[in-house]
N, C-alpha and C positions, 0 to 999 in steps of 0.2 A: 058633128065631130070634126074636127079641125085635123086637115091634113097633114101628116108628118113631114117635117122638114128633113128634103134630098140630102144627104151627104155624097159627095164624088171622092172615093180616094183614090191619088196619083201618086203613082211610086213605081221607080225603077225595080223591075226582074232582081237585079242584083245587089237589091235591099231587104228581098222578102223575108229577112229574119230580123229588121226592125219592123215591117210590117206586122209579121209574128206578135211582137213586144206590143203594138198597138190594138190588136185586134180586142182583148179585153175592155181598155179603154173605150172603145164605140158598141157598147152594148146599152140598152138604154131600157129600162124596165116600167121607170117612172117618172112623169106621166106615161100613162099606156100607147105606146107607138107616135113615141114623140120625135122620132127618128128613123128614118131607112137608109140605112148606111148602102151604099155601092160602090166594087170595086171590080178587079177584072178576075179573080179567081171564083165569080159568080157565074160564070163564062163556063158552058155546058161542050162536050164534045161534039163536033157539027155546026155549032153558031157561027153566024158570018159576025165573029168577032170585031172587027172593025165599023160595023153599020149599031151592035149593040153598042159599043162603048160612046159612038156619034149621037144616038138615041140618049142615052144617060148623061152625055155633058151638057144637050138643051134640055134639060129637067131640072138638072140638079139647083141647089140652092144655097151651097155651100163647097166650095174647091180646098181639101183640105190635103195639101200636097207636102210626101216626105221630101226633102229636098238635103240634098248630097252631090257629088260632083257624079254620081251615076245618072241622077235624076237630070240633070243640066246634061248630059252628054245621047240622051235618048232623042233622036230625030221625032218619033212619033207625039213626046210628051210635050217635044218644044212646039214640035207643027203645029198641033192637033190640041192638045190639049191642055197648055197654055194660052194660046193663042182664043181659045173657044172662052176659057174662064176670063180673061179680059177683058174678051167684049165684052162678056154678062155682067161684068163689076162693073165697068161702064155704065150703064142702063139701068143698075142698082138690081138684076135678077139674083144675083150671086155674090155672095162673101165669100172671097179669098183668107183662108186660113192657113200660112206656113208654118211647116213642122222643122226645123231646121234637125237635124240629125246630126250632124257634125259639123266644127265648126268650116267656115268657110269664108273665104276674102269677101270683102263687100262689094269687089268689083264683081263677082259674078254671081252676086244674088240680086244685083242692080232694079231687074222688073219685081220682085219680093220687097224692097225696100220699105216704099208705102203701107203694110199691111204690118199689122204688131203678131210679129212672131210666138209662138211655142217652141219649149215649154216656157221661155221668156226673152227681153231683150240683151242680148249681147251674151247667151247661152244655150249651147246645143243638146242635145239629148245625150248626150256621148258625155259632154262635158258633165256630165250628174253621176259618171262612172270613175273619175278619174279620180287622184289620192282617197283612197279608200270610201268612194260614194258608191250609189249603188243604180243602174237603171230605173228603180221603181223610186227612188227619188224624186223622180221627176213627172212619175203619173199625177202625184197629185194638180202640179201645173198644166198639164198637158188636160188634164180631165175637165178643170176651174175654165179652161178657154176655150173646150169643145161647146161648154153648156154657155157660154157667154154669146159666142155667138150662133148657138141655137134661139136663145134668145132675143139676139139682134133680127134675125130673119122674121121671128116670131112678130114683132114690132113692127119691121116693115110690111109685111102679108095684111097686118091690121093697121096699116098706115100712122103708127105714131111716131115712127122715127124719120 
């Protein structure tokens, strides 16, 4: 049986109601455990919080980070947890996946740049609410690029990409 492909999601405390909006989105039925989604509200009372979340970023196989000007302003996500999925892009362990959630100057999505955003380019999740759209607008994009690059990992694992 073929291992499920990690997902890491990174998002700022003070986003947790787009996280909310996403949490449907990373559910994955079929194929059967084609995906183990982790985040930090998996995070039990008592855990040395910091040594699981270090645990799960050399795992994971997918950095799929909401990114906002909260997300850019969190020391622990820039230190730690940016810096950790970089490497691993590097070396080809991990696909970075940006979620862009609002929109945002390009100057400070600068280390995002290289990576083709969701739910598209030059459009933020926000943006699919504005003149009478709607948030779920834009699940269908955000869903089409979860599985594209579950797919991509899927290629690399079996070495054809």
């Amino acid at each position: 049986m073929k291992q499920p492909v990690r997902i890491f999601v990174s998002y700022s405390h003070l986003d947790r109601d787009w996280f909310g909006k996403l949490s449907p989105l990373l559910k994955f039925d079929l194929p059967l455990h084609v995906a183990y989604v982790w985040h930090d509200q998996e995070l039990k009372a008592g855990d040395r919080w910091e040594k699981i979340i270090r645990g799960e970023l050399e795992k994971m196989d997918i950095f799929l980070c909401l990114i906002s000007y909260q997300f850019k302003a969190s020391d622990f996500i820039r230190k730690v947890e940016v810096r950790k999925a970089l490497q691993r892009e590097k070396t080809k362990k991990t696909v970075i996946v940006p979620l862009l959630i609002c929109d945002m100057s390009e100057r400070d999505i600068k280390k995002f740049k290289p990576f083709n955003p969701l739910p598209a380019w030059g459009r933020s999740w926000r943006s699919y609410e504005q003149n009478g759209g709607a948030t779920m607008d834009a699940h269908r994009p955000i869903r089409d690029g979860l599985w594209q690059a579950i797919d991509k990992v899927q290629a690399l694992k079996q070495g054809r990409a």
